[in-house]
MARFI-978099 format. One record per residue (C-alpha): residue number from 0; residue in three letters; chain; x, y, z. Coordinates in pm, whole numbers. Example, Ala and Ser with C-alpha at 12.3 -4.5 7.8 and 13.67 -1.06 7.14 Angstrom:
REM MARFI-978099
R   n res chain      u      v      w
R   0 ALA     A   1230   -450    780
R   1 SER     A   1367   -106    714
REM end
This chain:
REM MARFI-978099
R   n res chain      u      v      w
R   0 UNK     A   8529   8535  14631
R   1 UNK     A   8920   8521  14507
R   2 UNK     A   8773   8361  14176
R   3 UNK     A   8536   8698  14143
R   4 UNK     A   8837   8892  14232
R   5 UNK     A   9066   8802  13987
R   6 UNK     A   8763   8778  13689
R   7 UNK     A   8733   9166  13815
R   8 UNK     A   9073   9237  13787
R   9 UNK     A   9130   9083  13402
R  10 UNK     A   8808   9209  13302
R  11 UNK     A   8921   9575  13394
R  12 UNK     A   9207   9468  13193
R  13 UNK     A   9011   9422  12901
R  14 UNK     A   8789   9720  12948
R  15 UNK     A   9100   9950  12957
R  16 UNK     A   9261   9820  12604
R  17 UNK     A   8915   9860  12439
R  18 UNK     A   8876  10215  12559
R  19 UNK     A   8748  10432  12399
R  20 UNK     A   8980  10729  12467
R  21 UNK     A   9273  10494  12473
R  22 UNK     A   9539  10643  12199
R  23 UNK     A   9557  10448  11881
R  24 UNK     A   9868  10356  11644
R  25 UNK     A   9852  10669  11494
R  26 UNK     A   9928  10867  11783
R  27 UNK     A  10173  10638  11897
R  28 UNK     A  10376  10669  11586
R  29 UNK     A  10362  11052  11591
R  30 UNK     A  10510  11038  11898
R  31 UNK     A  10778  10828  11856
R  32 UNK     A  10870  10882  11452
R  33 UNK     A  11017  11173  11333
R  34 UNK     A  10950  11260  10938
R  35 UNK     A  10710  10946  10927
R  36 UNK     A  10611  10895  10541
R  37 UNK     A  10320  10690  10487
R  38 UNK     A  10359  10394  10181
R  39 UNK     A   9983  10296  10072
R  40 UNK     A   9877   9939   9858
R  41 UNK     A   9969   9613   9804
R  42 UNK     A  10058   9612   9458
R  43 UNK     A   9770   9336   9384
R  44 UNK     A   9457   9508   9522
R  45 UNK     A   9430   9848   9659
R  46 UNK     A   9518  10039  10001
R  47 UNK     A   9384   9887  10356
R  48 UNK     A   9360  10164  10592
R  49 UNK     A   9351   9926  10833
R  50 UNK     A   9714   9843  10808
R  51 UNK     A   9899  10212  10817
R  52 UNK     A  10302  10155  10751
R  53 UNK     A  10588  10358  10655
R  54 UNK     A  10929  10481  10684
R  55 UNK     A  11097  10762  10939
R  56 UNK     A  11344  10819  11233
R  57 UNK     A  11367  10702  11558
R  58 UNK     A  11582  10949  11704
R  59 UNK     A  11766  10976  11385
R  60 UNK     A  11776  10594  11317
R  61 UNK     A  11568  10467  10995
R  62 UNK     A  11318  10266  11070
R  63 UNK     A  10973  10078  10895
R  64 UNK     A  10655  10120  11083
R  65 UNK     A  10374   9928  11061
R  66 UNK     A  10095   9976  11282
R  67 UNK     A   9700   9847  11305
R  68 UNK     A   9480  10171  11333
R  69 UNK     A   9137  10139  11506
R  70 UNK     A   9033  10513  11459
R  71 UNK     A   8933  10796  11675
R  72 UNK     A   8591  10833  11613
R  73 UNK     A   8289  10658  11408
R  74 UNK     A   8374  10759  11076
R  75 UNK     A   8730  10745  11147
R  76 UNK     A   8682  10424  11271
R  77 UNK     A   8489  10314  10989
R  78 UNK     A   8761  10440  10758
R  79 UNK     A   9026  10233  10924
R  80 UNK     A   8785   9895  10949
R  81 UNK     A   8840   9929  11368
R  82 UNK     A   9170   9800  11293
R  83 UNK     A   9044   9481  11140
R  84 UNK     A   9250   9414  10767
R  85 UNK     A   9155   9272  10480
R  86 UNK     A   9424   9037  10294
R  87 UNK     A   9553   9319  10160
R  88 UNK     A   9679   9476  10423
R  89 UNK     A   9858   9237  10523
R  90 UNK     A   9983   9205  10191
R  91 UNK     A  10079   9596  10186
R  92 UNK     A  10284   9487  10590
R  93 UNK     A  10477   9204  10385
R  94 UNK     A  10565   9432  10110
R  95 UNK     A  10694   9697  10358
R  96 UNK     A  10887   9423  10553
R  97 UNK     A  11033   9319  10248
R  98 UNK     A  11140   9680  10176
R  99 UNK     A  11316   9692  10505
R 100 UNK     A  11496   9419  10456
R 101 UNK     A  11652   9516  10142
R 102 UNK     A  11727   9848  10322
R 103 UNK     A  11855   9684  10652
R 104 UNK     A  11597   9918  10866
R 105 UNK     A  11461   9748  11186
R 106 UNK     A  11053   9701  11192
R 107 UNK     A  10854   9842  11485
R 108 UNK     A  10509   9649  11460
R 109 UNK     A  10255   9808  11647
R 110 UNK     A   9943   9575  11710
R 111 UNK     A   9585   9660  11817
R 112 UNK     A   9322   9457  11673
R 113 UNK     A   9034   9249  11725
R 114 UNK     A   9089   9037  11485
R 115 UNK     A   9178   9007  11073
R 116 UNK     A   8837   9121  10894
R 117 UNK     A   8662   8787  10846
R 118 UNK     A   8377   8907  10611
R 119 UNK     A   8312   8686  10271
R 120 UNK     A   8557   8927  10026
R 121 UNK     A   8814   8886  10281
R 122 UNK     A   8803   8538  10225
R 123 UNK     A   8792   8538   9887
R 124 UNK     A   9094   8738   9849
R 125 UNK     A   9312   8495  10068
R 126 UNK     A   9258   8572  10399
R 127 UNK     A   9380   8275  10602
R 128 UNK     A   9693   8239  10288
R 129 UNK     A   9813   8595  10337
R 130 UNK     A   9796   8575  10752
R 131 UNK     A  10007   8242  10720
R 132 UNK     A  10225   8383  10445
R 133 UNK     A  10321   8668  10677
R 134 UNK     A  10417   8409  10957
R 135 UNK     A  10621   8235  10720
R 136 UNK     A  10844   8524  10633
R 137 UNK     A  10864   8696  10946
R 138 UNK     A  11041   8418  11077
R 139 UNK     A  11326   8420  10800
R 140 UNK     A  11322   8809  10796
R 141 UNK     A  11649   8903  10794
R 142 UNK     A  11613   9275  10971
R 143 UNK     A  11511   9311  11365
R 144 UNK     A  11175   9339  11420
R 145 UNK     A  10966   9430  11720
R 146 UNK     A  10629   9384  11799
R 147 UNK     A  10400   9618  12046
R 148 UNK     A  10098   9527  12166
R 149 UNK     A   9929   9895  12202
R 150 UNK     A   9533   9735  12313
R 151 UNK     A   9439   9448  12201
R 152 UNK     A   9614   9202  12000
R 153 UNK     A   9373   8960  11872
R 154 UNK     A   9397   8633  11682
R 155 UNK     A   9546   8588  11324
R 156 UNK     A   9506   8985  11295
R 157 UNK     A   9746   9019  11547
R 158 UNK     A   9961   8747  11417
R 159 UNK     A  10025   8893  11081
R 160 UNK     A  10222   9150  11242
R 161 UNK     A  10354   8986  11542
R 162 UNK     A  10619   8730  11493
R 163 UNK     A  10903   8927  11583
R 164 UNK     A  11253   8922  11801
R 165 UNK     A  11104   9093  12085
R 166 UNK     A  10692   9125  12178
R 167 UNK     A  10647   9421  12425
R 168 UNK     A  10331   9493  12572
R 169 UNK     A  10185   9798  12778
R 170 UNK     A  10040   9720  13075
R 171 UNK     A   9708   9701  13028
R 172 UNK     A   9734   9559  12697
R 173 UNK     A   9569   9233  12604
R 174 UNK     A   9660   8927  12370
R 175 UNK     A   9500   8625  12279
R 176 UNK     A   9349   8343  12016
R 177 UNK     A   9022   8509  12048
R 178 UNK     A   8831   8764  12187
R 179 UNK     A   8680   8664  12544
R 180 UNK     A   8314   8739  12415
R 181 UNK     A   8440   8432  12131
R 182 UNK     A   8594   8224  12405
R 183 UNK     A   8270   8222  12586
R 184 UNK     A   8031   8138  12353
R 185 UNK     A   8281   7846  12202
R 186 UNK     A   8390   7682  12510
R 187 UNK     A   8108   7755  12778
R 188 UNK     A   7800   7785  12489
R 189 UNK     A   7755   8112  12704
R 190 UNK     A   7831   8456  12597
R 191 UNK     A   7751   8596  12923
R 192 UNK     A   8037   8443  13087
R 193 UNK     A   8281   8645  12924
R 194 UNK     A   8457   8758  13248
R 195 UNK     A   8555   8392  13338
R 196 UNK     A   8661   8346  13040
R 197 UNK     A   8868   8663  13012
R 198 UNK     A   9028   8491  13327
R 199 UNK     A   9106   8145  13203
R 200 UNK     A   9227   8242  12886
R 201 UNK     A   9554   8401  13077
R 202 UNK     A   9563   8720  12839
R 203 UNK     A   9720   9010  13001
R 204 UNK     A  10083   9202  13027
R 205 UNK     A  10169   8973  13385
R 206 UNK     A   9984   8627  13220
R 207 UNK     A  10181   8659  12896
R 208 UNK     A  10512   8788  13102
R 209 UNK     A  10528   8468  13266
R 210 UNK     A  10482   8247  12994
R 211 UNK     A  10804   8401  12827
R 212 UNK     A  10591   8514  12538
R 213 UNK     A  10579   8955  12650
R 214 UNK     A  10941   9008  12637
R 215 UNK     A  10909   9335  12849
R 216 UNK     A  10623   9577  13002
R 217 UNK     A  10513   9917  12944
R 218 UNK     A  10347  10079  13259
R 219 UNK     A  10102  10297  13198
R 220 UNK     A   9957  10581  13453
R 221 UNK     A   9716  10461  13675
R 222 UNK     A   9392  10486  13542
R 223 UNK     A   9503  10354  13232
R 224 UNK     A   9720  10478  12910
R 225 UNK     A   9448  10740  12828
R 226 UNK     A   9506  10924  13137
R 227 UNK     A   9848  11044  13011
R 228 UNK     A   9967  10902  12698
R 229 UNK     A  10301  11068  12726
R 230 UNK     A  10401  10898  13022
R 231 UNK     A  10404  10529  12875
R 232 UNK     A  10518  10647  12505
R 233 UNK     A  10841  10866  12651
R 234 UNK     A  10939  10500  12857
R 235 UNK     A  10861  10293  12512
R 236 UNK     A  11034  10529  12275
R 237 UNK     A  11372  10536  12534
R 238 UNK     A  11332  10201  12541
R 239 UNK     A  11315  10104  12195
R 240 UNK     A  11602  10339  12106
R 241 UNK     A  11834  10152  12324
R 242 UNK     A  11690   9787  12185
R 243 UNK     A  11737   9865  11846
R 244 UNK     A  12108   9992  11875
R 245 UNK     A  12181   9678  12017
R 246 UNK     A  12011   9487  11771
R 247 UNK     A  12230   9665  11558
R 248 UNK     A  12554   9513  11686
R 249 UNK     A  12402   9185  11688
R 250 UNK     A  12493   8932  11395
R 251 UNK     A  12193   8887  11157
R 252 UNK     A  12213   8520  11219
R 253 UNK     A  12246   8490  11559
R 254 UNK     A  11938   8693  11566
R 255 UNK     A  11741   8433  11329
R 256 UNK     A  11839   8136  11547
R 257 UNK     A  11722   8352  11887
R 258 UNK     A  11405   8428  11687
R 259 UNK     A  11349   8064  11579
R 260 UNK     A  11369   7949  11964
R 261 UNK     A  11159   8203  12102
R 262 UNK     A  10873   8017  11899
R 263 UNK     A  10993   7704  11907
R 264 UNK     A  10981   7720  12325
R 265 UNK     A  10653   7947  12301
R 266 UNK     A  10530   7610  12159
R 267 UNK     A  10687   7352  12441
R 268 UNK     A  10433   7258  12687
R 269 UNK     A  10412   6998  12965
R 270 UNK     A  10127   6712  12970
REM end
């Protein structure tokens, strides 16, 4: 009965950062950015509207943005891929990550995706190069960055945007290798088993918490963020002011070796 319990518990987890009326990065960043101007392409392709990113203020600091976008509604959703990119748009993140280097602006990455697009085109344009490439640079990035985890934050989608000093999540947030509906049908041959394996894959705000990998929680109202959006974005925006003015006192170095640890002891484990 405790096993059912806690298979409940995740799964209402994972129902709640799927919703359907739970806000999406675009809402998020019109909260939180003031004078927010969009930057569109990659400079090899075209634009993935997938990937939105840009440049405003957080509370009068400059900051990039870069955010996955799932939509609001079908054709929005279409428009925006449910959040899934295409190689390009991680290409156009990189570029914008670059840019805010060079400028010395801090990077809020906001991540809520399935997963990277993994259709046939996608491939053919580098898919699995331009997720890795991303990795690679993130971790020699030489700005602060900051990753939230808005819904879910799903495999090498979520990756591209996600190596970063500090990974917050909200509370009902989920983030993992796979999706559980993947997990089920790989490691149990069973699709309909997805609740167990929402439970054994340890992918929630507490799960992640504990394994040093969520650097810090976002509650959201009961009921879930779509209840009251404002709530959770007015304790995420205070927060993040407060992180990234100390980020800015911090030496640019010392941050690189933190940020090389973090993933270096995200990757110990104990036979």
């Amino acid at each position: 009965m405790e096993t059912k319990n806690i298979e409940k518990q995740v799964w209402d987890k994972v129902l709640l950062a799927r919703h359907k009326d739970r806000p999406t990065a675009v809402s998020l960043i019109n909260y939180l950015i003031d004078d927010f101007v969009e930057l569109h392409g990659d400079r090899l392709y075209r634009d993935d509207s997938s990937i939105v990113g840009g440049i405003g203020f957080l509370d009068k600091i400059p900051v990039t943005v870069i955010a996955q976008e799932k939509g609001v509604n079908l054709e929005d959703k279409i428009k925006h891929n449910f959040g899934m990119a295409h190689p390009e748009g991680h290409r156009k993140a990189l570029r914008l990550m670059k840019q805010a280097e060079k400028f010395k602006r801090p990077v809020i990455q906001i991540i809520d995706t399935p997963g990277a697009y993994p259709g046939i085109g996608a491939e053919e344009r580098g898919q699995a190069y331009a997720i890795a490439e991303n990795i690679a640079e993130m971790t020699k990035l030489k700005t602060p960055l900051i990753s939230i985890v808005l819904g879910e934050g799903g495999s090498g989608g979520a990756l591209a945007i996600g190596v970063s000093d500090e990974i917050w999540m909200f509370e009902n947030a989920i983030y993992s290798i796979l999706s559980p509906e993947g997990f089920a049908s790989i490691l149990y041959k069973d699709s309909s088993l997805v609740k167990k394996a929402a439970a054994s894959m340890r992918l929630t705000a507490d799960d992640l918490s504990g394994f040093k990998i969520c650097d810090r929680i976002i509650i959201e109202p009961e009921g879930g963020l779509h209840t009251n959006p404002e709530f959770s974005f007015s304790i995420l925006k205070e927060e993040l002011i407060k992180k990234i003015i100390e980020f800015k006192d911090e030496n640019i170095e010392s941050l690189l070796k933190k940020r090389y640890q973090k993933y270096r002891n995200i990757g110990q484990y104990i036979k």
